[in-house]
N, C-alpha and C positions, 0 to 999 in steps of 0.2 A: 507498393507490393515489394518480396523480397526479390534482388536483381539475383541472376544466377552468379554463383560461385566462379571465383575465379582465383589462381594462386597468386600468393602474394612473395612480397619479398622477403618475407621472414620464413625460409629454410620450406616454402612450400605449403606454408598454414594456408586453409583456405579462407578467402572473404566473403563476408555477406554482409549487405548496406541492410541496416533496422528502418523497415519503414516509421517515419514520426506520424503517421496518422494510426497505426496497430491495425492496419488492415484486413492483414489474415495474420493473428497473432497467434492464433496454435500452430497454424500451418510452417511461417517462419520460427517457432520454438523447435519442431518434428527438423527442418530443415539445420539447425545447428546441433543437433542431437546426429542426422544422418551421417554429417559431417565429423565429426569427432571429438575429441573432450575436450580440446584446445581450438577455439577458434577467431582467425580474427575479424573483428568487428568495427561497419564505418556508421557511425552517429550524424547528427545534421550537422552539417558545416563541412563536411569531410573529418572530421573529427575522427581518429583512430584510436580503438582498446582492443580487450580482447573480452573472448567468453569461455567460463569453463564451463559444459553443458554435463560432465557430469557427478554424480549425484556424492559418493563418497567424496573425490577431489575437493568438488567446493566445498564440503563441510570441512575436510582439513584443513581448504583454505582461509576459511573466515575465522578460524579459532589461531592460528597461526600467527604468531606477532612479528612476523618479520613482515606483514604486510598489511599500509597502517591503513586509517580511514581521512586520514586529515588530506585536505585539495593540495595544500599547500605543499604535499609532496610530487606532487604532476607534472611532469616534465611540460607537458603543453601549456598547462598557467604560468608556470616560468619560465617560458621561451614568450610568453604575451599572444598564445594563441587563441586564448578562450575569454570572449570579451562578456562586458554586462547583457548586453542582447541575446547573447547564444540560448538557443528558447531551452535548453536541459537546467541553466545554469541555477533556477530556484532549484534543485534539488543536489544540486555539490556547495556550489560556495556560500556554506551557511554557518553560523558557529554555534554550535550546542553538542550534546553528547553522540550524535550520530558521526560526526566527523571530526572528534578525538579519540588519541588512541594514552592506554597504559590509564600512569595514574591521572590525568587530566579527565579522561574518561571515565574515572571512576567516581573524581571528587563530584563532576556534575551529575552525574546517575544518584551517585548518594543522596543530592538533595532533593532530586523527587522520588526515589525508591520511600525517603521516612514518611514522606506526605501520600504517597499514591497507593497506598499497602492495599495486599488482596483483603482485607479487613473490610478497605474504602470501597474499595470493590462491591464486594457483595454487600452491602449496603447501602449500595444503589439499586438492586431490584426490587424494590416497591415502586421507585423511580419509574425505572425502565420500564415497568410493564403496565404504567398507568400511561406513556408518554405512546407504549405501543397501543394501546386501546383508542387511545383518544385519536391519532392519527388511522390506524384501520376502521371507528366508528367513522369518520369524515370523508373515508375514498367514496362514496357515489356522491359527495358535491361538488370531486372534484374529473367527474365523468365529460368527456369531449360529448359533440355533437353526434357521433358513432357511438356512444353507449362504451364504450373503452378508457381506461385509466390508467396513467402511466405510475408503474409503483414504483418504479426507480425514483421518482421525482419527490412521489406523496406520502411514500413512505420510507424508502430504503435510504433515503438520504436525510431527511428529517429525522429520523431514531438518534442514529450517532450524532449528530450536528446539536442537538436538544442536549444531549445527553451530554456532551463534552465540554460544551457552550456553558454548560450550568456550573458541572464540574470544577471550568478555570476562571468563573467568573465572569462571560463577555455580556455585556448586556443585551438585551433583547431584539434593541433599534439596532446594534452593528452587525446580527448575524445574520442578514440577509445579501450583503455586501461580500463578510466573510469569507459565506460560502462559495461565493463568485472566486475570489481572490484564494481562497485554497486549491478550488479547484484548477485554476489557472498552473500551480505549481507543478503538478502532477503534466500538464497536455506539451507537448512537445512539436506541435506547428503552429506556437504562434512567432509575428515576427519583432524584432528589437527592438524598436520603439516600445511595442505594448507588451514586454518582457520588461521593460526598466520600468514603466510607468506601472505594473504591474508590483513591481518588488517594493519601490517606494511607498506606495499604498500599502502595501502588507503590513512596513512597517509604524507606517504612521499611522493605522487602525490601532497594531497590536499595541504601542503605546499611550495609547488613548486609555485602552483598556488598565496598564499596568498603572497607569496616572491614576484611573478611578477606585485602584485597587487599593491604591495607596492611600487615597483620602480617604474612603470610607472601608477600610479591609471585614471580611465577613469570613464565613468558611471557606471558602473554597481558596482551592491551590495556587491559584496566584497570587492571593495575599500572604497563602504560607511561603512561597516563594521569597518574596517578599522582605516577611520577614525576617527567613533565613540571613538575606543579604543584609537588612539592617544591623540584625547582631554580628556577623563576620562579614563585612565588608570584602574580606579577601575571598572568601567563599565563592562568589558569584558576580562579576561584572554586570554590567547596566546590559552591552552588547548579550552578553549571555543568557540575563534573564529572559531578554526580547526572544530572544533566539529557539529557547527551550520552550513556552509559551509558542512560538510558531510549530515547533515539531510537534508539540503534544497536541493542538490542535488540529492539525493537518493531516498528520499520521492518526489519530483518532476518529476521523468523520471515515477518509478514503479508505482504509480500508476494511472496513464495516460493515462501507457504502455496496461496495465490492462483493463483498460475503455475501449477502443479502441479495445481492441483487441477482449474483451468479449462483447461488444454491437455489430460489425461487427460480428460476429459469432454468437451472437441471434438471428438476422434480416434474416441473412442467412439459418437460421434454421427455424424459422418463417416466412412463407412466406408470412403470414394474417397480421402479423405485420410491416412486411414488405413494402406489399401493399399501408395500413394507414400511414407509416412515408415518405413512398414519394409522397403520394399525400397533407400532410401535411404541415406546415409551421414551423416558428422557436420554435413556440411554442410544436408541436408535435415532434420536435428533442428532443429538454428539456426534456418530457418527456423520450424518449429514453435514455435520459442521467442517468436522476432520477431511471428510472424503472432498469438500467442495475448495478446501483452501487447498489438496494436494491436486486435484485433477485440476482445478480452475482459479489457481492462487489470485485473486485479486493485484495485486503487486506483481507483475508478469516478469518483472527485470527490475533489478537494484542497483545504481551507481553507490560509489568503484571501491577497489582498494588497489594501492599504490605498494607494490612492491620497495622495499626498501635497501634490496641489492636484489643485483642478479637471479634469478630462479629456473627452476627448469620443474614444469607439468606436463608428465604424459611426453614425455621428450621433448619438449618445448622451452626451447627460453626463451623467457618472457626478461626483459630488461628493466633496471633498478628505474623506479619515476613512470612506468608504464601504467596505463589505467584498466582494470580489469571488475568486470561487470556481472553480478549474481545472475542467470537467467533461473527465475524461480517456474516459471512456467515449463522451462527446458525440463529441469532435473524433476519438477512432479509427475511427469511421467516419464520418467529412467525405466526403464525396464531389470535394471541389475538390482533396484532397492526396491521396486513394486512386482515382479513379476510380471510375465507374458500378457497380461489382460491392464496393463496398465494405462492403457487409450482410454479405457471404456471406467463410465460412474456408476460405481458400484459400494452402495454402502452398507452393502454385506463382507466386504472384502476383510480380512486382516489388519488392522490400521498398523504399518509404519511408520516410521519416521519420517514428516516430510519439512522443509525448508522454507514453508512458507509466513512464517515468521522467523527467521534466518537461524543464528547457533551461535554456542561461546556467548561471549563477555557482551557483544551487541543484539546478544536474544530481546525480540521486542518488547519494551515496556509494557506494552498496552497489550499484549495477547489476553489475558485474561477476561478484561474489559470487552476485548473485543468479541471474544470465545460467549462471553456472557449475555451481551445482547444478541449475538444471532443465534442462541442457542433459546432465547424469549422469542422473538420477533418471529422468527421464518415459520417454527409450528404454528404458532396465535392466524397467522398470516392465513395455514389453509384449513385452522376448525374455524374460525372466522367466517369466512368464505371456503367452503367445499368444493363449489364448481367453480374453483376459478379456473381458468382456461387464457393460453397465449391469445392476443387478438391480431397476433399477426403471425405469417410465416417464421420462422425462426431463422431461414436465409437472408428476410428484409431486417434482423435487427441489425442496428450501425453501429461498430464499434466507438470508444470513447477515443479520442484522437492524442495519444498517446504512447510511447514507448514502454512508460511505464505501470501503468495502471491497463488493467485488464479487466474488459466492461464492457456490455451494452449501454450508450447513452440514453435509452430509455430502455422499457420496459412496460409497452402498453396488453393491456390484459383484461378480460371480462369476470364480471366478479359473477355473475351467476349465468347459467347456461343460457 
């Protein structure tokens, strides 16, 4: 849970320790929103950043180039404070386009923006909505002893996983491992040993994969990858392919998984909201879609970016090599961008702008992809099934154990009354 505030030595900023299980993840998002728009922030290990909770600030900040995305600018990695164990460290020290800045980060975006086009996109919904049929025909086989099904499990996480898996090629037999191993990236209590033994396997899955891709290339994007690097070798290192194949898979299932799972579980709980998105049309899904990534972003917090000299936010200096942390959960409900009712889920509301696939030059690859399956999935989900119903209190769901990732680890639910 979050420890109470306390000041720190940086001119009075207040602290607050991020629980690594997400225990009460809105509560501690409310809690650095109370506290101000600068705040400092202690990670597992003792590990020190900061957060800016709000909502204009970080947008200037993430579009702002004086402050990069690369680890390798962290004062804590090069003083040797952040070792292979430190259970965050699958989601900073990785090399692909997430954690390049300028033109490095453009030349590696460049080669999957020509392969991964909205074209591609939306020519995969016959895909996706056969992939959504086939898994909601299957949820009463895969009903407990209590008549109850977890849709997180059976569905919300199989959609994007199917769908991405096919996308970059993985084959069939490694995606059930995969899935373990991505998931892994995302949880933030596990301990150092199965953090290292965890990252090695990632990568010697994911080259399994790019080895099979190679011998036999087909459609999908890994062999375009692929062959990108065979024609310019300088294009794309062996490290980088591996690297971008980990993001696009990883960032493609979670937060999906996410959407899905947390928009089902809002409608559930709202019943009024409920009501209006099924008597609605595709347009009132969208909304549902929009409203659940701004009130319930999946992605709750995003590591870092690294100041590249000195700064001052909201009267804050923040020092050059310092690590500072998106709270996407924080800023979706800012009250200065969403207005006074911005607690509550409400997919009548105005849709704003919100940050939960970030801004600038690192806006997420995969929104659309992503915008596209849970804009199939979540309605199929209750003309499907009409009376589906939570089968538990909404107090007893457990959050996913995480700093990152914002979730119920399941999602057990009665499909008919």
């Amino acid at each position: 849970m979050t420890l109470p505030a306390a000041a720190s030595s940086e001119a009075g900023v207040p602290v607050v320790t991020l629980d690594p299980h997400g225990g009460d993840h809105h509560g501690e998002a409310a809690r650095l929103r109370e506290l101000g728009p600068v705040v400092r922030i202690q990670l597992p290990g003792d590990v020190m950043a900061w957060s800016v909770t709000d909502h204009a600030l970080l947008t200037e900040m993430i579009a702002d180039p004086r402050f990069s995305k690369d680890w390798r600018n962290w004062n804590a990695i090069l003083r040797g404070e952040i070792s292979d164990g430190w259970p965050l460290v699958g989601m900073v020290k990785v090399t692909n386009m997430v954690t390049a800045d300028g033109q490095e980060h453009r030349r590696l975006r460049k080669l999957v923006t020509q392969t991964f086009t909205p074209r591609r996109v939306q020519e995969l919904r016959p895909r996706i909505e056969r992939i959504v049929t086939e898994l909601l025909d299957a949820l009463p086989s895969h009903a407990d002893a209590d008549g109850s099904v977890d849709l997180r499990r059976h569905f919300a996480h199989p959609v994007p996983m199917r769908v991405i898996c096919e996308l970059f090629g993985v084959p069939e037999h490694e995606q059930p491992r995969l899935k373990e191993l991505m998931d892994n990236i995302f949880r933030s209590d596990l301990g150092p040993a199965e953090v290292m033994a965890s990252q090695v396997e990632q990568y010697q899955l994911l080259a399994r994969v790019v080895d099979n891709c190679r011998r036999d290339p087909g459609p999908d994007l890994t062999s375009a990858l692929i062959a990108a690097r065979e024609e310019d070798p300088d294009a794309l290192s062996e490290e980088e392919l591996v690297g971008t194949l980990l993001l696009m898979l990883a960032a493609g299932q979670e937060t999906t998984l996410g959407l899905i799972t947390n928009a089902v579980r809002a409608l559930l709980t709202h019943p009024e909201q409920r009501a209006v998105a099924e008597r609605g049309d595709e347009t009132v899904w969208a909304n549902v879609v929009e409203e659940t990534l701004r009130w319930d972003a999946p992605i709750g917090n995003f590591p870092f970016r690294y100041p590249l000299e000195d700064v001052e936010i909201a009267g804050v200096r923040i020092p050059k090599g310092e690590a500072i942390m998106a709270p996407y959960s924080a800023v979706g409900r800012d009250r200065a961008q969403h207005g006074q009712t911005a607690d509550e889920f409400d997919i009548t509301r105005e849709q704003r702008k919100h940050l939960a696939f970030s801004h600038g030059p690192h806006f997420c690859l995969g929104a659309p992809l992503a915008r596209l399956e849970a804009a199939l999935a979540i309605p199929a989900v209750f003309k499907r099934y009409p009376e589906l119903t939570l089968a538990v209190d909404p107090a007893e769901l457990i959050p996913v154990p995480s700093l990152f990732s914002n979730s119920s680890a399941t999602l057990p639910v009665r499909l008919e009354a």
